[in-house]
C-alpha positions in Angstrom: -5.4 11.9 4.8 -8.1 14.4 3.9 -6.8 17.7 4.2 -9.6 20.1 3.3 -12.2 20.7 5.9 -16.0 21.6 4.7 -17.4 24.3 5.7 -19.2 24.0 9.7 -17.0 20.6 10.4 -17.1 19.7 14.0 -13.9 20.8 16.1 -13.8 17.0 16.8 -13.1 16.5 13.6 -10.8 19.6 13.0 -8.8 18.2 16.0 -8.4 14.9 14.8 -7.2 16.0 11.2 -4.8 18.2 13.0 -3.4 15.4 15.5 -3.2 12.7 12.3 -1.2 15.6 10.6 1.0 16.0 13.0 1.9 12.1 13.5 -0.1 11.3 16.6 -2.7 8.8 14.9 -3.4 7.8 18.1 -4.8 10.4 19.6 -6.9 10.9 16.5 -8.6 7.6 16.1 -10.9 8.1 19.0 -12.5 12.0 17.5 -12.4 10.2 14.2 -14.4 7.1 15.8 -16.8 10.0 17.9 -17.2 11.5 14.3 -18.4 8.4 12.2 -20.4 7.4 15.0 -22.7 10.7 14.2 -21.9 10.5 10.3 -21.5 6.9 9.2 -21.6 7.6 5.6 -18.4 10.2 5.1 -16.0 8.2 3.1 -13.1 10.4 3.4 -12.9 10.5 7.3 -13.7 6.6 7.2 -10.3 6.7 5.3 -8.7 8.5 7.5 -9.8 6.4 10.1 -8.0 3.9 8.4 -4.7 5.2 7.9 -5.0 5.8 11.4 -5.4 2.8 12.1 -2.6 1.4 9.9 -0.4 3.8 11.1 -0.8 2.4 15.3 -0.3 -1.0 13.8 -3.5 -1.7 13.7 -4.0 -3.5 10.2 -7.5 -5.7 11.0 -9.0 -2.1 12.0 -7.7 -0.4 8.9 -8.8 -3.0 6.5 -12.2 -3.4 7.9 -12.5 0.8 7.6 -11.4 0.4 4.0 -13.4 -2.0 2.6 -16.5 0.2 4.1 -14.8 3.2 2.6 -13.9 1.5 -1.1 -17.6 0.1 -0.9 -19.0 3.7 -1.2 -15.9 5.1 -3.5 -15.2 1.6 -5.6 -12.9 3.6 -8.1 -10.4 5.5 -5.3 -7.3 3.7 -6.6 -5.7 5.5 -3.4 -8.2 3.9 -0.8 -8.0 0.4 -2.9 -3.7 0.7 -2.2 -4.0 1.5 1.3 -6.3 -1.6 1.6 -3.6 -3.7 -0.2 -0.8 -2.3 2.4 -3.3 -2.9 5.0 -3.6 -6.6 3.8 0.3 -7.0 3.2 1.0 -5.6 6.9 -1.1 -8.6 7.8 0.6 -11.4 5.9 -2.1 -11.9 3.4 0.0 -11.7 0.6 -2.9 -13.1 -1.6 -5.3 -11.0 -0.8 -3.2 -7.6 -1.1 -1.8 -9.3 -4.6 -5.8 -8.8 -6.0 -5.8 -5.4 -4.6 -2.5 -4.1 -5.7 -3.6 -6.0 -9.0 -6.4 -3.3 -9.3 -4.6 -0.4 -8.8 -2.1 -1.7 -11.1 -4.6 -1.8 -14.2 -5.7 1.1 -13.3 -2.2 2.8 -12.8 0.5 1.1 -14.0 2.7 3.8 -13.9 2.7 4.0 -10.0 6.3 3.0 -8.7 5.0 2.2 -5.6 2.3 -0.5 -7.0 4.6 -2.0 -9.3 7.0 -2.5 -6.4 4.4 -4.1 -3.9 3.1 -6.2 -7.0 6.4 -7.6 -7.4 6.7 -8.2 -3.8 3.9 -10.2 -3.4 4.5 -12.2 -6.8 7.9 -13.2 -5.8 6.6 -13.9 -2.1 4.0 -16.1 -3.7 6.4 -18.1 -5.4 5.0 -16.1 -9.2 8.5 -15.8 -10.5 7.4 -15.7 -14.1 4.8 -12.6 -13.0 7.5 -10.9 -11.4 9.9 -11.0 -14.7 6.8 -9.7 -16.7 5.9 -7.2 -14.5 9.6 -6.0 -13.7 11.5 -7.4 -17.2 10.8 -4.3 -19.3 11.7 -1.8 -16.9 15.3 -0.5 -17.6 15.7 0.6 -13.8 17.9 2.1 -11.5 15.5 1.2 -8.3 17.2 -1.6 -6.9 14.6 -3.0 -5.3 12.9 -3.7 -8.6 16.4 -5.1 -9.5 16.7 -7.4 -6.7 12.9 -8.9 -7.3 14.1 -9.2 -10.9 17.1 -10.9 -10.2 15.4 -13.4 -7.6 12.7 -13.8 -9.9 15.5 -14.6 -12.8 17.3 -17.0 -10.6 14.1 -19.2 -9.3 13.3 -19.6 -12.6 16.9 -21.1 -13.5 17.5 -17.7 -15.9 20.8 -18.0 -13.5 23.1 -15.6 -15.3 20.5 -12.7 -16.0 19.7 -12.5 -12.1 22.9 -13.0 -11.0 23.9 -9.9 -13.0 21.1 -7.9 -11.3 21.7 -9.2 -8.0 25.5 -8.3 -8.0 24.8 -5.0 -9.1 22.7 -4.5 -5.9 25.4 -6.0 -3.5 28.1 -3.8 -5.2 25.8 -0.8 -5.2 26.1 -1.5 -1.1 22.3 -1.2 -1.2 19.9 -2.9 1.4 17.8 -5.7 0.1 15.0 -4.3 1.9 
């Protein structure tokens, strides 16, 4: 969500920062819509148009507004992850793999990527990408744990992923 205004923006535009701020995404997708109509080209607000979007439930919308956006800003790692989400709210756990894939490469230190990686791969049936992506971490997030340990057992490592997936059950942790 683009936070800093420039200089002269429209009070359209102030207004619909303000509403998506404050957690009413709906009212702000029709300013943000009046606002690209005028200015096509601003990538940021496209974003936000996005997120809007996502944030209704409106996932075809916010991928569509995405792709525009990530065409004009191909390296925004952030814009590329909300297209993944975007993609995984829709089901097309493929497609939001290759995306979170990206953002991986590029920031493979992002807890939240590795953890959507790993959810796709072991969605997809890619146990042995989900034990390399998950195996070295030494973690106390137990939903990397719980992947790992599925992962583990689907690939007949039985022992290893039981371990992991006891330690989530006794931790009295949701799988989710």
């Amino acid at each position: 969500l683009t936070l800093l205004l420039w200089q002269g923006a429209p009070a359209n535009l102030e207004e619909a920062i303000r509403l998506h701020q404050s957690g009413n995404a709906a009212a702000a997708i029709p300013l943000y819509e009046a606002f690209l109509a005028e200015r096509p080209g601003v990538t940021a607000i496209r974003s936000n148009l996005g997120a809007a979007y996502s944030a209704t439930g409106r996932y075809a919308e916010a991928q569509k507004q995405f792709e525009i956006a990530l065409r004009a800003r191909p390296a925004d790692q952030r814009i590329r992850l909300n297209l993944g989400l975007a993609l995984f709210k829709q089901n097309l756990v493929v497609e939001a793999a290759e995306e979170f894939e990206k953002v991986y490469a590029a920031e493979a230190a992002n807890t939240q990527v590795v953890t959507l990686l790993a959810d796709c791969y072991l969605m997809l049936g890619q146990n042995r990408k989900v034990i390399s992506l998950l195996g070295g971490y030494k973690s106390e997030n137990m939903a990397h744990n719980y992947m790992l340990g599925m992962a583990l057992i689907r690939d007949g490592q039985y022992a290893k992923g039981q371990v992991l997936v006891d330690q989530v059950l006794r931790a009295g942790e949701s799988v989710e």
